[in-house]
C-alpha positions, 0 to 999 in steps of 0.5 A: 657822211662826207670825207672821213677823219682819221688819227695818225699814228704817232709814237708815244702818243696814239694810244688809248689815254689819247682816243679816250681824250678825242672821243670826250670831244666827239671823236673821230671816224678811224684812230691809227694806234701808234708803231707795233713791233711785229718782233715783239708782239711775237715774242710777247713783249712785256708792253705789248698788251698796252699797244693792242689796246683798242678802247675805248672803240675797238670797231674805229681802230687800225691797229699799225705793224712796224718792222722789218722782217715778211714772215714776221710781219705777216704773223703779227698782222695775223694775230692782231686781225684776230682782235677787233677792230677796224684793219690793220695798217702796215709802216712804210713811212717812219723815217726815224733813223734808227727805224730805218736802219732796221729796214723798216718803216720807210726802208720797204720804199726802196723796192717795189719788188719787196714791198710787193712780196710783202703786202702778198704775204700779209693779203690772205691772212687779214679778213679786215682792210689792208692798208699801208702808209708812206711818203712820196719816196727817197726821191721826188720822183712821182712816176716810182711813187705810182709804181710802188703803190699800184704794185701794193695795190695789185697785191691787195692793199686797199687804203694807201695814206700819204705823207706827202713829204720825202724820206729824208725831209722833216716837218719843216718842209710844208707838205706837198699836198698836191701829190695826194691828189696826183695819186689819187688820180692813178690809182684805183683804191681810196688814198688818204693824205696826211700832213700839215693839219693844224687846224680845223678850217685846215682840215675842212679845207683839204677834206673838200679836195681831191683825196678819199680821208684826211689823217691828222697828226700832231694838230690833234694833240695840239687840239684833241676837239679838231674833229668835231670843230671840223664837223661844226664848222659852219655852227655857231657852236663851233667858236665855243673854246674848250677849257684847257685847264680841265682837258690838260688834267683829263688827259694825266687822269686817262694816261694813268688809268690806260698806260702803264707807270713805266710810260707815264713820264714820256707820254705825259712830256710827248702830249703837253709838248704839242698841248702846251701850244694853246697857251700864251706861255706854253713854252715856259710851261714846257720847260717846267713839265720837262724837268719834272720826273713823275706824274704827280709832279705833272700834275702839280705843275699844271695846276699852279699854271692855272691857279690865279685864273689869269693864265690863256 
């Protein structure tokens, strides 16, 4: 089946409109669903039933579980293994800072100890794959990046994917791939690595290196075809190019079929801020999507972008 190819979790962006989208393309093996609050899920957070919507292929989804707290963790992970799908992912690398302040996402990195006791009180109530994503840490420091993931695999965990970047570090900073490999080499579990996939000769090229999956991010809203580009890469019809227009329009047509009104407007400026690439212009046309404040007014934008038919 060669190396599998997963969707990252992206906040605002990996929800059902956006696996709806990538499955028109051929899909891919594994879709992370953007950050669950674990303290909202419990508590019955008004949107909530929006971000445990696994369509349109439950059995591929990982549901991802944020938050600060082990017991209220614990009981998300819990109820969401109730659900189908294919696992449930815990957060250990946001670095947002005001995730981060919470003690949550990257936070757990700072002790081993705590990420330990964490992953043992989740292990026995998932039936389905366990698994957790980080960074290399607060520091470049390698040696704590073994010891914290082989405690998080002493306790259970059976995916570790790596965002190859420090904490504190911003996309700017390339990734640092041979780390997913280093890791790889230490520990006994599967390690995916994630970052940096722009493209898919890029993502061919690290599936055929030394790690067990490859997450790709923002290169898959930039290129919602990535996956099946990547799996045709050696066919001829890998070079056909997919109609941007009709991809732009699709994607507002599933936003507002699968996300709530109240999410339109920022999902819709969140994936037309990396869509938008494709086009020779797509930096005006961001600035036209930004300043409009419904989808309709999206919508009317990007066609008139198209209407002479002159536009790449």
């Amino acid at each position: 089946m060669g190396t599998p190819f997963l969707l990252a979790p992206m906040a605002e962006i990996s929800h059902r409109a956006l696996r709806e989208l990538i499955e028109l393309f051929g899909g891919c093996d594994c879709y992370f669903s953007e950050m669950i609050s674990a303290g909202a899920l419990l508590a019955g957070g008004t949107y909530e039933k929006w971000y445990i919507d696994a369509g349109p292929k439950p059995e591929k989804v990982v549901f991802q579980v944020v938050g600060s707290d082990i017991e209220q963790i614990s009981q998300a992970a819990a109820l969401l293994d109730r659900r189908e799908c294919a696992g449930i992912d815990i957060n250990m690398g946001c670095s947002a800072p005001l995730i981060r302040k919470t003690g949550s996402g990257a936070a757990w990195m700072a002790s081993i100890d705590s990420a330990g006791e964490l992953i043992s009180h989740v292990r026995p109530l998932v039936k389905r794959r366990l698994s957790v994503k980080l960074r290399i840490g607060f520091k470049d420091d390698f040696d704590y990046l073994v010891r914290f993931c082989r405690r998080l695999e002493d306790e259970g965990t059976e995916l570790i994917t790596l965002h190859p970047r420090l904490v504190t570090e911003k996309f700017k900073r390339l990734a640092r791939w041979e780390y997913v490999g280093a890791l790889r080499k230490e520990l006994k579990i599967p390690v995916a690595g994630n970052g940096d996939i722009a493209d898919a000769q890029e993502l061919v090229r690290r599936a055929a290196g030394p790690c067990d999956a490859v997450m790709v991010g923002r290169g898959a809203v930039r290129q919602p075809w990535i996956f099946s580009r990547a799996r045709a890469a050696l066919s001829p019809a890998s070079s056909s190019v997919p109609n941007i227009e009709e991809t732009g329009l699709r994607f507002l047509e599933l936003l507002a079929q699968y996300q709530p009104p109240d999410f339109h407007l920022s999902r819709a400026i969140r994936f037309f801020g990396f869509f938008c690439d494709n086009l020779k212009w797509g930096n005006y046309l961001k600035t036209q999507i930004n300043r409009e404040k419904t989808l309709s007014g999206i919508e009317r934008v990007w066609r008139e972008h198209f209407k002479d038919g002159s536009v790449t």
